[in-house]
C-alpha positions, 0 to 999 in steps of 0.5 A, a space after each residue: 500500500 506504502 508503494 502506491 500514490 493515493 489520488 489527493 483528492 481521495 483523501 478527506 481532510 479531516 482523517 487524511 485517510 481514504 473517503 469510505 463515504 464521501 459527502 459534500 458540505 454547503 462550502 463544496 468541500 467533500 469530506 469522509 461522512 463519519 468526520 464531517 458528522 462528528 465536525 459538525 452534529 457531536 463537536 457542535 462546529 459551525 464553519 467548514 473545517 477546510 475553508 473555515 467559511 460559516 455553514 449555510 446549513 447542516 445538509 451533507 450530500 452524498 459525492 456519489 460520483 466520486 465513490 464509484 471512482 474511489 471504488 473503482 481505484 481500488 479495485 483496480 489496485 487489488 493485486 496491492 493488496 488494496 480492499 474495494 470499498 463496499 457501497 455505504 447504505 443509504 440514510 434512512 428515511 423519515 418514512 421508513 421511520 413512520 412506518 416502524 413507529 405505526 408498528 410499534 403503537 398498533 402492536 405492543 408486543 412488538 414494541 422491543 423489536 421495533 426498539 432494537 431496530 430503531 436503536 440499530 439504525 440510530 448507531 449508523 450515521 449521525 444523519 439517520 439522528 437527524 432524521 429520526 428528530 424531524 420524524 418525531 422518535 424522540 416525543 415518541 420514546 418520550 411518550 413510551 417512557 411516560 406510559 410505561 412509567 405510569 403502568 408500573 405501579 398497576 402490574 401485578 405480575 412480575 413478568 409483565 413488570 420486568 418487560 416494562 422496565 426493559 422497554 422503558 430503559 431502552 426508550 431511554 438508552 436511545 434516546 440519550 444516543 439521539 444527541 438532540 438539537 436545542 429545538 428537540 430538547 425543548 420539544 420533550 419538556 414538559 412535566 409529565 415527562 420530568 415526573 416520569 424521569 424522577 419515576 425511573 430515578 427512584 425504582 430503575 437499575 443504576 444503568 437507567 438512573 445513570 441515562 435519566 440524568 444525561 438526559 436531564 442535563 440537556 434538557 433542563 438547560 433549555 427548559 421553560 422557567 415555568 418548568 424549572 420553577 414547579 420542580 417536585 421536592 421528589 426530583 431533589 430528593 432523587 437528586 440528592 440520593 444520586 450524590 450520595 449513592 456510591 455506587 453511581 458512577 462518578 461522571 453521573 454523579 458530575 451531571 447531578 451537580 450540574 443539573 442542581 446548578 442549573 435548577 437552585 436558582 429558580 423560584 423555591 428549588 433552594 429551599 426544596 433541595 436546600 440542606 440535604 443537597 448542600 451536605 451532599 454537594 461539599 461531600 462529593 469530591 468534585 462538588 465545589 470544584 464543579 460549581 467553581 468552574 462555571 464562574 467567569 468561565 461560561 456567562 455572567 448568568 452562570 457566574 450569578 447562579 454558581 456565586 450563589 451557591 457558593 454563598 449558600 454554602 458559606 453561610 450555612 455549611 462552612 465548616 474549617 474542612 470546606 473553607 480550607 477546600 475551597 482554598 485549595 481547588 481556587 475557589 476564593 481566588 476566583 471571587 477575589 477575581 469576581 471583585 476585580 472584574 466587571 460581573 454583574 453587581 450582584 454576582 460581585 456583590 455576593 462575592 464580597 460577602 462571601 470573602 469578607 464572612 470568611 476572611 479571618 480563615 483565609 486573608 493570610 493564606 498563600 493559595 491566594 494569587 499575590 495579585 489579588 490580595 489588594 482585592 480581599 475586603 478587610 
């Protein structure tokens, strides 16, 4: 293979390796579809990775010509040891998508194989995901989850049960898998299928609970104010079993952080996840460290939500060990740079109150950058 030249133009940009399935993107460059999909779908890029001109759209067209000239090349390099290329399998289409969704709502026994087949086609490509957004699958997995959720409590026999957490925790795994868009996230919040989540959340396996939280990250990040305020005292409580519970892994955990830092700022969350998530967020090793990072990091809203927290805590939970941990991991040189910096009045204001409440234990300290040390309020 060392010994043959590869036509340049075979090459796509991104793995500089030969196109299996070349596409062509709105700037007219042409790239191996499993790169540009990734660029563009799961790294959330904007521009062309060659011209670095902005994408007109998301749309990628299959180079057809020039994969039958792929193929023929390397069919006619087999003595090299060259392998021909087989022909990709088209994306799927919405109607086809239609079609198995019909299946699985007339016929309920063959929910799971419609499952499985959709999950199957899901892991092909990212433009079957997109596909599978436009045809409706993910308010469709949605509504699934809520009726099986909802009929849980009613069967009586074991069998039964156990079919409809299997059919419940698939509709979750692929749903998760899909990678939605802002506008599908938003499309599926809504409080019958928070309420559902939390369902999952207090009698699911540890693999279910882990794929409810992902899956509450995005989309409470774009929720509805209404939504994030009329949160049910059951969601912390679940919440706050999830920190607790060491068995549920340490990037699940994370999540759970993220998804209080997102929701506390809202109408009575506080007070709802109040002192059991305070004690449960400085007892997780990378609790303050999660709600530290976002300040001056993300935008001044998170700025905000994160300083407040943070004022929570050292008002409340300020034990000699936290104050000292917040210390090491640079938590009080990030509100010294708060003071400095142009913030937002209250985000500053918080952070002076926070360092001057705790500034007998940390003044003298040398985690302290020098050049903020002017900044501590006396």
């Amino acid at each position: 293979m060392a010994e043959i030249e590869v036509p340049p133009y075979f090459i796509c940009p991104i793995t500089l390796e030969i196109m299996k399935d070349p596409v062509t993107v709105s700037t007219g460059i042409t790239y191996d579809r499993d790169s540009i999909e990734k660029w563009i779908f799961i790294q959330k890029n904007l521009t062309c990775p060659v011209t670095k001109q902005i994408l007109q759209n998301q749309e990628i067209t299959p180079n057809i010509t020039l994969r039958r000239l792929i193929q023929s090349w390397c069919t006619l390099h087999a003595t090299h040891g060259v392998e021909r290329l087989p022909t990709p399998k088209a994306p799927v289409t919405k109607s086809q998508l239609l079609k198995i969704l019909d299946e699985a709502k007339k016929s309920p026994c063959a929910q799971m194989k419609c499952l499985q087949t959709v999950r199957s086609i899901a892991s092909e490509n990212q433009t079957n995901k997109r596909v599978m957004e436009s045809a409706g699958v993910a308010e469709f997995l949605a509504k699934l989850i809520v009726k099986k959720t909802f009929e849980a409590p009613i069967v009586k026999i074991s069998e039964d049960l156990s079919d409809l957490r299997k059919i419940c925790d698939e509709a979750l795994s692929i749903l998760c898998g899909l990678q939605l868009s802002e506008t599908g996230l938003k499309a599926l919040n809504n409080a019958e299928f928070i309420e559902s989540l939390t369902t999952v959340m207090q009698s699911g396996s540890y693999e279910s609970r882990a794929y409810v939280i992902m899956l509450l990250t995005s989309l409470l990040e774009v929720a509805d104010p209404s939504l994030l305020i009329n949160l049910k005292p059951e969601f912390f409580a679940e919440l706050n079993q999830t920190l607790g519970d060491h068995q549920v892994s340490g990037k699940a955990s994370k999540e759970t952080l993220k998804i209080l830092i997102t929701v506390c700022p809202w109408g009575r969350n506080r007070i709802k996840a109040c002192a059991e998530g305070r004690a449960e967020l400085v007892k997780h090793a990378a609790g303050l460290a999660v709600v530290s990072k976002k300040i001056l990091r993300v935008s001044q809203v998170a700025s905000e939500k994160a300083v407040r927290i943070l004022h929570s805590i050292s008002r409340f939970s300020a034990t000699p060990g936290i104050l000292q941990e917040m210390l090491q991991i640079g938590v009080v040189a990030k509100l010294c740079l708060m003071v400095q910096v142009d913030c937002g009045s209250k985000a500053k204001e918080r952070a002076k109150e926070i360092l001057k409440l705790h500034s007998r234990a940390w003044r003298k300290s040398s985690c302290i950058p020098r050049n903020l040390i002017s900044s501590h309020p006396s």
